[in-house]
TORLUMNU-311012 format. One record per residue (C-alpha): residue number from 0; x, y, z; residue in three letters. Coordinates in steps of 0.001 Angstrom, whole numbers, plus 500000, padded with zeros to 6 digits. Each point is the difference from the previous one (the first is absolute). Example, Ala and Ser with C-alpha at 12.3 -4.5 7.8 and 13.67 -1.06 7.14 Angstrom:
% residues 2
+------+--------+--------+--------+------+
! resi !      u !      v !      w ! resn !
+------+--------+--------+--------+------+
!    0 ! 512300 ! 495500 ! 507800 !  ala !
!    1 ! 501370 ! 503440 ! 499340 !  ser !
+------+--------+--------+--------+------+
END
This chain:
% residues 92
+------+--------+--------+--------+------+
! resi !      u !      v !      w ! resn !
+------+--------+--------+--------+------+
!    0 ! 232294 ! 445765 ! 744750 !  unk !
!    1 ! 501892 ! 501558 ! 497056 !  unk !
!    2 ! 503634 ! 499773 ! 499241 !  unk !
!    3 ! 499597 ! 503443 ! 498639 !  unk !
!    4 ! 502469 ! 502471 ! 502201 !  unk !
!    5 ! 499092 ! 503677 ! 499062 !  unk !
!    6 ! 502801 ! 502069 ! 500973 !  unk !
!    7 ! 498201 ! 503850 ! 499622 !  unk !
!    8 ! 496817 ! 501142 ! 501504 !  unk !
!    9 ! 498872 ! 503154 ! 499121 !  unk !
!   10 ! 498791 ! 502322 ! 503398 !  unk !
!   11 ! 497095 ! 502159 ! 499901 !  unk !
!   12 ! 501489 ! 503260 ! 498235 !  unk !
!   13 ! 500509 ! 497184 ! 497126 !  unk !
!   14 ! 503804 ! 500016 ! 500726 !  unk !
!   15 ! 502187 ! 496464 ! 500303 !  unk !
!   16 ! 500995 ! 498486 ! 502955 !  unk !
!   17 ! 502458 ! 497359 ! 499472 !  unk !
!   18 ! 499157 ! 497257 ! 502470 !  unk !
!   19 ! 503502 ! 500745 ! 501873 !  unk !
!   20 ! 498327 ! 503254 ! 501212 !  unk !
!   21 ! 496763 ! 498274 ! 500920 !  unk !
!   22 ! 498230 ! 500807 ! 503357 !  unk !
!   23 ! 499013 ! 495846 ! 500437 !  unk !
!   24 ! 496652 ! 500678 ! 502466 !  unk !
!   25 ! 498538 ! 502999 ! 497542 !  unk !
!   26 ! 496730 ! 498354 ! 498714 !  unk !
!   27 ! 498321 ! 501433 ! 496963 !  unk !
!   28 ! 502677 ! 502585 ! 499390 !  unk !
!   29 ! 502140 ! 498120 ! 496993 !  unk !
!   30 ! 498286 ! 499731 ! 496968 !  unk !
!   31 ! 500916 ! 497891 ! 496644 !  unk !
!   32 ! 501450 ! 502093 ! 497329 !  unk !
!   33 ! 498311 ! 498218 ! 497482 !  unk !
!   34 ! 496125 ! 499577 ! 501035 !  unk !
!   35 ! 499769 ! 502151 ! 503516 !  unk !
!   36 ! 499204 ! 497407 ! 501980 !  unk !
!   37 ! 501394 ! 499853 ! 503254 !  unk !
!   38 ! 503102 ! 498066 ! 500883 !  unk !
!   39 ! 501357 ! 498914 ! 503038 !  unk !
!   40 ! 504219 ! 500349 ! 500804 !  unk !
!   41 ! 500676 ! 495799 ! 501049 !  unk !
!   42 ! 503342 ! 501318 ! 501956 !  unk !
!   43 ! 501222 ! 496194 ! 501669 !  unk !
!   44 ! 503306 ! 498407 ! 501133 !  unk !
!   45 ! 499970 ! 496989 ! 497833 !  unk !
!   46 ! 499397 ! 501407 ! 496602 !  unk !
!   47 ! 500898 ! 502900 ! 498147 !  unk !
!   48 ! 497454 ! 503134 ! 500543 !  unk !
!   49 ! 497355 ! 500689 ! 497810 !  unk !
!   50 ! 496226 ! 501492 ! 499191 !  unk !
!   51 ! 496905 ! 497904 ! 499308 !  unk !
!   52 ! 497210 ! 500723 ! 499127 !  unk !
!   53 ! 497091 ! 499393 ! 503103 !  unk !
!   54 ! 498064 ! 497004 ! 499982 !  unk !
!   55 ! 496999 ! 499635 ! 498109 !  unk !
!   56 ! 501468 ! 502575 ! 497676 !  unk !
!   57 ! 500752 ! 498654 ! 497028 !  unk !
!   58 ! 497256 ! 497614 ! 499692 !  unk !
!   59 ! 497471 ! 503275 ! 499086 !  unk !
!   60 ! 503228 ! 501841 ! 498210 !  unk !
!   61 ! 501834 ! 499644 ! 496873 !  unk !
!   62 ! 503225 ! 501176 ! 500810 !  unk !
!   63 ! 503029 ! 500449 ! 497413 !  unk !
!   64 ! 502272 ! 498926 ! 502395 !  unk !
!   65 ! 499384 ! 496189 ! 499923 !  unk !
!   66 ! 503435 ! 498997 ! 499241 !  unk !
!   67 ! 503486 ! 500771 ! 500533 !  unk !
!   68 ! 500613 ! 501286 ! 496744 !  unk !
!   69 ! 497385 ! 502475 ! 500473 !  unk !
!   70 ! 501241 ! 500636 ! 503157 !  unk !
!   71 ! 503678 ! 500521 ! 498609 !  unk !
!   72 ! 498266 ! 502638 ! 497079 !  unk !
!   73 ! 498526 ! 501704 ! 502670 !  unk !
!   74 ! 503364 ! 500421 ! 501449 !  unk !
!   75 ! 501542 ! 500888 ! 496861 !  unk !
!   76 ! 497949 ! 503075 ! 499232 !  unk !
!   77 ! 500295 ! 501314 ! 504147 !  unk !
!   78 ! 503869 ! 499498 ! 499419 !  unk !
!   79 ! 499402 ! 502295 ! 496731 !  unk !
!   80 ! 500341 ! 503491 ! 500028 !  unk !
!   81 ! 498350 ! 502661 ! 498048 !  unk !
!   82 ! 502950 ! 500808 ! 497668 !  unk !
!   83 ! 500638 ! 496127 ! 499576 !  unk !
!   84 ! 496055 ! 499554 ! 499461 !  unk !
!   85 ! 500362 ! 502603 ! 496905 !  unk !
!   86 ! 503470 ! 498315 ! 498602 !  unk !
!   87 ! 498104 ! 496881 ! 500007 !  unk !
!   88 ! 496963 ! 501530 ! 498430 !  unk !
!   89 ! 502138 ! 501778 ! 497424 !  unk !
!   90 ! 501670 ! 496971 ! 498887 !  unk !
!   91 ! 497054 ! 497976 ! 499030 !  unk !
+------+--------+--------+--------+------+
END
């Protein structure tokens, strides 16, 4: 098992679903925001929430997200807005 903890799934309208507002029994509903494949919501007591991909998964897909760094750009750009996007842009 990964130590990977992806906090935002994206639901099938493509919009995010922090894991917080995760339904934990919904099965192929949460995708990954970076390949599409589906995640599941791993909603415990003994450790903080979190998606993951489902088994078997990742050993046909290369997915971006294969590190916390990754992870943490991913969250980056959701925590982004528009207007910030274009400063950002703009400065570069």
């Amino acid at each position: 098992m990964s130590d990977i903890s992806i906090p935002v799934a994206l639901d099938p309208y493509g919009n995010p679903v922090p894991i917080e507002e995760a339904i934990r029994f919904k099965s192929d509903y949460y995708c990954c925001p970076e390949c599409g494949e589906f995640l599941e919501p791993r909603k415990g007591t003994s450790r903080a929430h979190f998606y993951a991909h489902k088994k078997g998964v990742l050993e046909d897909t290369d997915c971006s997200l294969s590190s916390q760094a990754d992870i943490d750009r991913m969250v980056d750009d959701l925590r982004t807005s528009d207007i910030e996007q274009e400063e950002k842009e703009r400065q570069i």
